[in-house]
KENUKE-540901 format. One record per residue: residue in one letter; chain; z negated, y negated, x negated of N, C-alpha, C in turn. Coordinates in Angstrom, 3 decimals, always signed. Layout:
N
R   resn   chain       n_zz       n_yy       n_xx      ca_zz      ca_yy      ca_xx       c_zz       c_yy       c_xx
R      A       A          Z          Y          X          Z          Y          X          Z          Y          X
...
//
This chain:
149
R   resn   chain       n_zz       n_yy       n_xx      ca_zz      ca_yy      ca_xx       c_zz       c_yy       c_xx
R      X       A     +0.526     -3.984    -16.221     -0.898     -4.018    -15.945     -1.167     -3.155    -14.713
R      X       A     -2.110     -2.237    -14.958     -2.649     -1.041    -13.808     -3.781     -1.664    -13.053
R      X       A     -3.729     -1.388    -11.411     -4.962     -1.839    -11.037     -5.551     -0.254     -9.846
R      X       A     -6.379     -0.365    -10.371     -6.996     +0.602     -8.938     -8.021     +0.049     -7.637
R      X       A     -7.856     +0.326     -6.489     -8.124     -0.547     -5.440     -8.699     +0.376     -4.401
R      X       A    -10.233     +0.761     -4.231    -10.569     +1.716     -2.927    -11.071     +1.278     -2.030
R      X       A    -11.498     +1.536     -0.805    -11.982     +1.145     +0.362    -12.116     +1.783     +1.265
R      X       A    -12.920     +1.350     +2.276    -12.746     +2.153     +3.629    -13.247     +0.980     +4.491
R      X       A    -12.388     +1.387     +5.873    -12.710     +0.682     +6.623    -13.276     +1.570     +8.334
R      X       A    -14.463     +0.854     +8.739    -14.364     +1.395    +10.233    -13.681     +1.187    +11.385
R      X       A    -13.181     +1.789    +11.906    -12.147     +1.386    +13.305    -12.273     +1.939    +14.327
R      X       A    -12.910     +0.695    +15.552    -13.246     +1.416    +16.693    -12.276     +2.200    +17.386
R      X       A    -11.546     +2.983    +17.049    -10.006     +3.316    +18.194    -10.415     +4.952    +17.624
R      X       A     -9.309     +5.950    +18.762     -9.726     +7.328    +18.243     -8.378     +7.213    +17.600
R      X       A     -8.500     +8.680    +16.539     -7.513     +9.452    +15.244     -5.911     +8.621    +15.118
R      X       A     -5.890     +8.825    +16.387     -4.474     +9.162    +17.349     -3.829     +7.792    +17.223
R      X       A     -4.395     +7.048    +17.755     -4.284     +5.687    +18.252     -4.330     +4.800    +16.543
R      X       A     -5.298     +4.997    +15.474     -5.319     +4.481    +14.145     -4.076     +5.129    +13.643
R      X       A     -3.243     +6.114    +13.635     -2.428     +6.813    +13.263     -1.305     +6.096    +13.767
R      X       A     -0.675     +5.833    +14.749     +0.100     +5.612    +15.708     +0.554     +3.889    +15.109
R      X       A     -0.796     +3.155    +14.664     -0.713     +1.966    +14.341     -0.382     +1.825    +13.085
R      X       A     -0.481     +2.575    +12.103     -0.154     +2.919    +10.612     +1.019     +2.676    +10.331
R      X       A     +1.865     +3.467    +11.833     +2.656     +3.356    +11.690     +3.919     +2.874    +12.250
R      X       A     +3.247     +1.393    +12.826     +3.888     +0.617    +13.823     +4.123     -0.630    +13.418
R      X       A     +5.635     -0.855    +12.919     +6.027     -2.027    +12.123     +5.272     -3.575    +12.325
R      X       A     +5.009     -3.584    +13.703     +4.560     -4.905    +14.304     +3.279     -5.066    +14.071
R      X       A     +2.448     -3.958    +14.060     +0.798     -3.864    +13.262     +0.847     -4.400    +12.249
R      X       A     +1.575     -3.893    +11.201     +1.915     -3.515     +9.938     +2.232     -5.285     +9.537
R      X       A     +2.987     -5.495    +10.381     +3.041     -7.340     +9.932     +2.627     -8.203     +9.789
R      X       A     +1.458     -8.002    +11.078     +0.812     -8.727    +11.547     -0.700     -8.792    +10.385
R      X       A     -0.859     -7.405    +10.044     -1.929     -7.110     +9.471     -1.649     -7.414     +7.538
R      X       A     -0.338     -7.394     +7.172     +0.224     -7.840     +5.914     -0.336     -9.348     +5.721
R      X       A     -1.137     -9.688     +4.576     -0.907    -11.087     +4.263     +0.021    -11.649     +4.033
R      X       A     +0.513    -12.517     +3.804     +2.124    -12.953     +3.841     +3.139    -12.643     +4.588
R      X       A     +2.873    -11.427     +4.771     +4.068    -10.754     +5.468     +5.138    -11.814     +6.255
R      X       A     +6.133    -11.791     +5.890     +7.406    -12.844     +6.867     +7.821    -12.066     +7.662
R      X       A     +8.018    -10.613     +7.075     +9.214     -9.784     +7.873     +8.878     -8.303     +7.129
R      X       A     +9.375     -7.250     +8.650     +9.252     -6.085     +8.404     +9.767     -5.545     +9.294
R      X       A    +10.679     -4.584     +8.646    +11.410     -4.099     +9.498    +11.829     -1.989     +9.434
R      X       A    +12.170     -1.522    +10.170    +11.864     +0.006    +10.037    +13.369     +0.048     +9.389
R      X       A    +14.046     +0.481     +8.634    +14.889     +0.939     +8.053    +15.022     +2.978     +8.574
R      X       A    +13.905     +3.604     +8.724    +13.859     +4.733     +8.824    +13.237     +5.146     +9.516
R      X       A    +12.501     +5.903    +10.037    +11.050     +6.403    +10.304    +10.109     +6.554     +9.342
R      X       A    +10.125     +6.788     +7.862     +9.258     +6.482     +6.586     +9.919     +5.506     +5.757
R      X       A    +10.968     +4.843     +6.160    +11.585     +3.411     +5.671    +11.286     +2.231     +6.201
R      X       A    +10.956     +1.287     +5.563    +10.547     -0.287     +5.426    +11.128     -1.308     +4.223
R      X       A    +11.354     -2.364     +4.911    +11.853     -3.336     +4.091    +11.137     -4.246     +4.291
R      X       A    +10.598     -5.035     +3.441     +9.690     -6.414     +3.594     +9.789     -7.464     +2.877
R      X       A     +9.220     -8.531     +3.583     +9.446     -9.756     +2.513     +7.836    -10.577     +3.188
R      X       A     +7.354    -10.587     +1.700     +6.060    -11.569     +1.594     +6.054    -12.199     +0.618
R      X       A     +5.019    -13.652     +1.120     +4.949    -14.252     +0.116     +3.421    -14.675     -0.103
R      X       A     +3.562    -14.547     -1.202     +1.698    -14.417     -1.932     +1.703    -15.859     -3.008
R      X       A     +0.066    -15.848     -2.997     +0.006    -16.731     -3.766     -1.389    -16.284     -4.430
R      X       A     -1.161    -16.147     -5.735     -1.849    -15.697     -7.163     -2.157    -16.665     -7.876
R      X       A     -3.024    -17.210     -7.936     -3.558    -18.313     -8.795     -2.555    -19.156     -8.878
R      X       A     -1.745    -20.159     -9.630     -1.291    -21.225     -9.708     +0.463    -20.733     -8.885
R      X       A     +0.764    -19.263     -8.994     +2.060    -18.976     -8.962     +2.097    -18.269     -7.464
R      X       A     +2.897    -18.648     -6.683     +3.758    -18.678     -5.381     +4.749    -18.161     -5.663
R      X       A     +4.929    -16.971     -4.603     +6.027    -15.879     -4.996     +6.324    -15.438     -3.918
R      X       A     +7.608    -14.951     -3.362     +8.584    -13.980     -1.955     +8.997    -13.015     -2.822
R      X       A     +7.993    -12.205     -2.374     +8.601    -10.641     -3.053     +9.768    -10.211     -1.877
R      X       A    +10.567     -9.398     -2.034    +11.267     -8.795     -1.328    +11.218     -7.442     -1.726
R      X       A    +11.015     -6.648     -0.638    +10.582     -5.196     -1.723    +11.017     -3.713     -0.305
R      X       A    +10.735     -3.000     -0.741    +10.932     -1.659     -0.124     +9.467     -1.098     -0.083
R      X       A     +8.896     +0.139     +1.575     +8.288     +0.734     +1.367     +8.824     +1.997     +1.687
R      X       A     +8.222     +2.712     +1.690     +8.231     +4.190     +1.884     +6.944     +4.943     +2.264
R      X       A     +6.917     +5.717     +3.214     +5.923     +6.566     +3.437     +5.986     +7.876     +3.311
R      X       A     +5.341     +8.954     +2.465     +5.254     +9.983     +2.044     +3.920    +11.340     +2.221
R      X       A     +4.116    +12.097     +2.193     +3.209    +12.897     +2.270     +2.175    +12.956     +3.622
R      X       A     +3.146    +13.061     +4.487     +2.974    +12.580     +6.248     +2.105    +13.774     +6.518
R      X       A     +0.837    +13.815     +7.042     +0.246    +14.717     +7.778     -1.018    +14.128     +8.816
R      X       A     +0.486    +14.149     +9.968     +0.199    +13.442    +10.722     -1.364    +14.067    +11.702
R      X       A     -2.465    +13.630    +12.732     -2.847    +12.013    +12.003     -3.594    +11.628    +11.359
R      X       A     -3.745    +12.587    +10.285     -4.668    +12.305     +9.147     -4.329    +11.845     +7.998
R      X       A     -3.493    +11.892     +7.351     -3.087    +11.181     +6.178     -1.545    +11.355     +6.034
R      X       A     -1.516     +9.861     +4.479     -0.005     +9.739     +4.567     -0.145     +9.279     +2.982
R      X       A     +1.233     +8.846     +2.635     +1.169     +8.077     +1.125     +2.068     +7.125     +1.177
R      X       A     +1.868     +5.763     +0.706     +2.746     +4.462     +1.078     +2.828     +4.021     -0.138
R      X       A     +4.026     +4.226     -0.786     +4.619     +3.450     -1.881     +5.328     +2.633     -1.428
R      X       A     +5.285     +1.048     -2.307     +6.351     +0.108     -2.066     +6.897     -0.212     -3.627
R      X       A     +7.865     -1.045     -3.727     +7.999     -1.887     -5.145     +8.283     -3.516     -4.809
R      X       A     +7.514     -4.486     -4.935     +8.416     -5.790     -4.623     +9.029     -6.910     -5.743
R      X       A    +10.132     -7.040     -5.646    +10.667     -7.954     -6.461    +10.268     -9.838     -6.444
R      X       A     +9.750    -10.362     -7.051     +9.678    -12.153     -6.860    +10.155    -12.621     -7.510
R      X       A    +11.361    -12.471     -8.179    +12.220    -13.161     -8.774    +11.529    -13.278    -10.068
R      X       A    +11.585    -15.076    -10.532    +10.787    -15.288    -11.700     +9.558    -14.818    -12.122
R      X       A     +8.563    -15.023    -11.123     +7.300    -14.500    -11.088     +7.061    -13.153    -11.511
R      X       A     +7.950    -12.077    -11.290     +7.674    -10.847    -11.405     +8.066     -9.615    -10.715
R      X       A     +6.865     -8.683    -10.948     +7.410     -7.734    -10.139     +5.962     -6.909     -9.686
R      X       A     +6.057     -6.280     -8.186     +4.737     -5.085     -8.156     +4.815     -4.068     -7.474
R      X       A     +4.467     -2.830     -7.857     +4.810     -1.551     -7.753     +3.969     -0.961     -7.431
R      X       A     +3.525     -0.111     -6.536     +2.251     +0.710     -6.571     +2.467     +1.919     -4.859
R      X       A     +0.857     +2.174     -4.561     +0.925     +3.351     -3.554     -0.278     +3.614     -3.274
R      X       A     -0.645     +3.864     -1.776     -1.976     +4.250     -1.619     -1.770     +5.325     -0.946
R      X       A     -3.357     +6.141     -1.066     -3.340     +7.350     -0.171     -4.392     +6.991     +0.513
R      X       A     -3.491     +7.236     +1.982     -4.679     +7.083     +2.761     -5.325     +8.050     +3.988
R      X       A     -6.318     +7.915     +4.242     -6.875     +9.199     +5.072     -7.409     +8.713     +5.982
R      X       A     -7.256     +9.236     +6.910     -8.254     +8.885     +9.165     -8.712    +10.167     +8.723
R      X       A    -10.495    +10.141     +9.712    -10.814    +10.857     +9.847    -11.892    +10.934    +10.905
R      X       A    -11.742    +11.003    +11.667    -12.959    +11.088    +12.723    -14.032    +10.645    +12.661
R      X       A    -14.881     +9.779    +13.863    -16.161     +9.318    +13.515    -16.597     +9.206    +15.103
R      X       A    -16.122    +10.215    +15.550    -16.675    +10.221    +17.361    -15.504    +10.412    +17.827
R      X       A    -15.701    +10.363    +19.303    -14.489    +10.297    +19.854    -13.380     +8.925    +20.308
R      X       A    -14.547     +8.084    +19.661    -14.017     +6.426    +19.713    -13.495     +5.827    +18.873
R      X       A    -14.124     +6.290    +17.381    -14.002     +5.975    +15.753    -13.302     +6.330    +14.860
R      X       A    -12.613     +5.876    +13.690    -11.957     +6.475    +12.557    -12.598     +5.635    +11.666
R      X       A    -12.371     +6.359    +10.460    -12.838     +5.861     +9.252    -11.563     +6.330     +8.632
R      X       A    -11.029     +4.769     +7.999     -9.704     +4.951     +7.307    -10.378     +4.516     +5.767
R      X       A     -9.876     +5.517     +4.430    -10.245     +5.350     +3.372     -8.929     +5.356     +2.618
R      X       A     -9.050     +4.003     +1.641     -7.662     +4.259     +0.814     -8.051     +3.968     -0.302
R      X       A     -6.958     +4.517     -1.247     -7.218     +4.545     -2.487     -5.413     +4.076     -3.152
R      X       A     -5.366     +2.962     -3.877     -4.332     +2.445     -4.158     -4.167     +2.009     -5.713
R      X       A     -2.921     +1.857     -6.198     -2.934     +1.806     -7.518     -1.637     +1.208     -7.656
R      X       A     -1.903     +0.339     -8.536     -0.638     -1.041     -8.255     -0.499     -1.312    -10.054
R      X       A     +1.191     -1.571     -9.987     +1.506     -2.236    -11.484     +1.909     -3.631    -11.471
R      X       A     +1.687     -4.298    -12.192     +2.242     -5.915    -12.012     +3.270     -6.318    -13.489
R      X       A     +4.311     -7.107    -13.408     +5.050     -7.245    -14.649     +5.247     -8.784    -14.051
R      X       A     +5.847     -9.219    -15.417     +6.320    -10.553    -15.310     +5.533    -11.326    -15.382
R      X       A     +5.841    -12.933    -15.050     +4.827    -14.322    -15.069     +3.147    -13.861    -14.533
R      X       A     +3.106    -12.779    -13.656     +2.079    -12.648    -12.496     +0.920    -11.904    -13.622
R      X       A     +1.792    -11.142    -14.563     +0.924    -10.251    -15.556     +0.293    -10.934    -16.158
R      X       A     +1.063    -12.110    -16.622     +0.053    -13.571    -17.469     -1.221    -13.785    -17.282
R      X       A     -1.371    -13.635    -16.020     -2.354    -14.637    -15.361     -3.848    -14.382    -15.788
R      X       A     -3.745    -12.986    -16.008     -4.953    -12.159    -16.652     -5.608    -11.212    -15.349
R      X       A     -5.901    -10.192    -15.839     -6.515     -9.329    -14.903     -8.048     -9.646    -14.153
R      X       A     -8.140    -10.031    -14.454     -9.740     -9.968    -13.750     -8.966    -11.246    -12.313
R      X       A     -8.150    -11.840    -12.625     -7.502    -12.924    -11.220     -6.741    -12.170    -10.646
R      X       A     -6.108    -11.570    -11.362     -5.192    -10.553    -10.399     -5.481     -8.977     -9.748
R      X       A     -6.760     -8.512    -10.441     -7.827     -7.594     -9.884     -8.374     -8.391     -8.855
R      X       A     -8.968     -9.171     -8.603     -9.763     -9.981     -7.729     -8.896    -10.292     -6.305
R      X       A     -7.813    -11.193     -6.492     -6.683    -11.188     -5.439     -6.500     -9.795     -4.964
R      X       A     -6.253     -8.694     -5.834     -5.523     -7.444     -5.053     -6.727     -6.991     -4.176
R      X       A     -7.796     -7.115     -4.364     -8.957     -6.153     -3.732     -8.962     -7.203     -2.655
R      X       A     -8.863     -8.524     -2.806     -8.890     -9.846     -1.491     -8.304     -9.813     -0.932
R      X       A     -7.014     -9.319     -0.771     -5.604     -8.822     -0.279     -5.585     -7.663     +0.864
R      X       A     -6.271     -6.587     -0.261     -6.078     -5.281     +0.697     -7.627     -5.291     +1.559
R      X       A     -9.067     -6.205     +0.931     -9.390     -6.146     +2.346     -9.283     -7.046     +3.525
R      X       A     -8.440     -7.575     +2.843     -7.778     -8.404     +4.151     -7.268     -7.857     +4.773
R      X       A     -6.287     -7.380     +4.690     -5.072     -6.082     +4.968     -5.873     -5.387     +6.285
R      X       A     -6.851     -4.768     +5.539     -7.355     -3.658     +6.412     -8.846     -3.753     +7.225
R      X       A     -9.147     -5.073     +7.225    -10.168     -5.872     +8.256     -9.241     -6.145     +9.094
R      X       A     -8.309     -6.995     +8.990     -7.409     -7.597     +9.923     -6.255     -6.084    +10.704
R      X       A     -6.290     -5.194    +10.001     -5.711     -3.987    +10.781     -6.684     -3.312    +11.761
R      X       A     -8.123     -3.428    +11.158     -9.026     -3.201    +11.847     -9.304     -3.742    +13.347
R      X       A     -9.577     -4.930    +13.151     -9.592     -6.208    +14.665     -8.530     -5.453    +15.250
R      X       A     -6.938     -5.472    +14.820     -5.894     -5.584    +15.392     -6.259     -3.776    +16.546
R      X       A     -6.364     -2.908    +15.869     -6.167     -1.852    +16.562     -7.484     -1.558    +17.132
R      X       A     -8.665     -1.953    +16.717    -10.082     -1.558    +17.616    -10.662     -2.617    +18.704
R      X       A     -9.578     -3.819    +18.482     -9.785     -4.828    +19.043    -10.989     -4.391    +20.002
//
């Protein structure tokens, strides 16, 4: 099952500083729903473990990210895949873009596209469309606070 997921968010901080946090594991955790753990494996390597909860089913993905298509500090591309055992599996990647909005502001816009398999696929899309968009603007309100505080 394919989902597509866009947004933008405003962030009081300049280019530099939203950039910097993108890509700062401890942001990145803090700002993850679930998130348990994250850790840098690389400089575009990540390993994570979250645990979500999708309508009736509770799941610890353990998964890999990766960051790609670095142009730094305007855009990047973040693929992960996470494994949850019984529950399933989810795969996907966003592109995302900073772009100036003063010398105080960014406007971060992403555009993401996610696969789901297993028990989680059951559930039916319109619950699991609904969660992912609840998810990532969670994600990126709460990245928001965190870095424009």
């Amino acid at each position: 099952m394919a989902l597509v997921i866009e947004g933008e968010e405003r962030i009081a901080a300049p280019i530099q500083k939203v950039w910097e946090a993108l890509n700062d594991p401890a942001v990145l955790k803090e700002s993850i729903p679930g998130c348990q753990s994250l850790e840098m494996k690389s400089p575009t390597e990540m390993a994570a473990t979250v645990v979500l909860k999708i309508g009736p089913i509770k799941a610890t993905f353990n998964g890999e990210v990766t960051l790609k298509n670095l142009k730094p500090p305007h855009a990047y591309t973040i693929q992960g895949e996470g494994k949850g055992g019984i529950a399933g599996f989810a795969k996907g990647g966003a592109d995302v873009t900073l772009t100036p909005d003063g010398p105080d502001a960014t406007v971060l816009k992403y555009a993401a596209k996610a696969d789901v398999g297993g028990k989680i696929a059951q559930l039916g899309s319109r619950l699991i469309e609904s969660t992912s968009k609840k998810l990532a603007g969670q994600f990126f309100s709460t990245f928001g606070e965190k870095v424009g505080g």
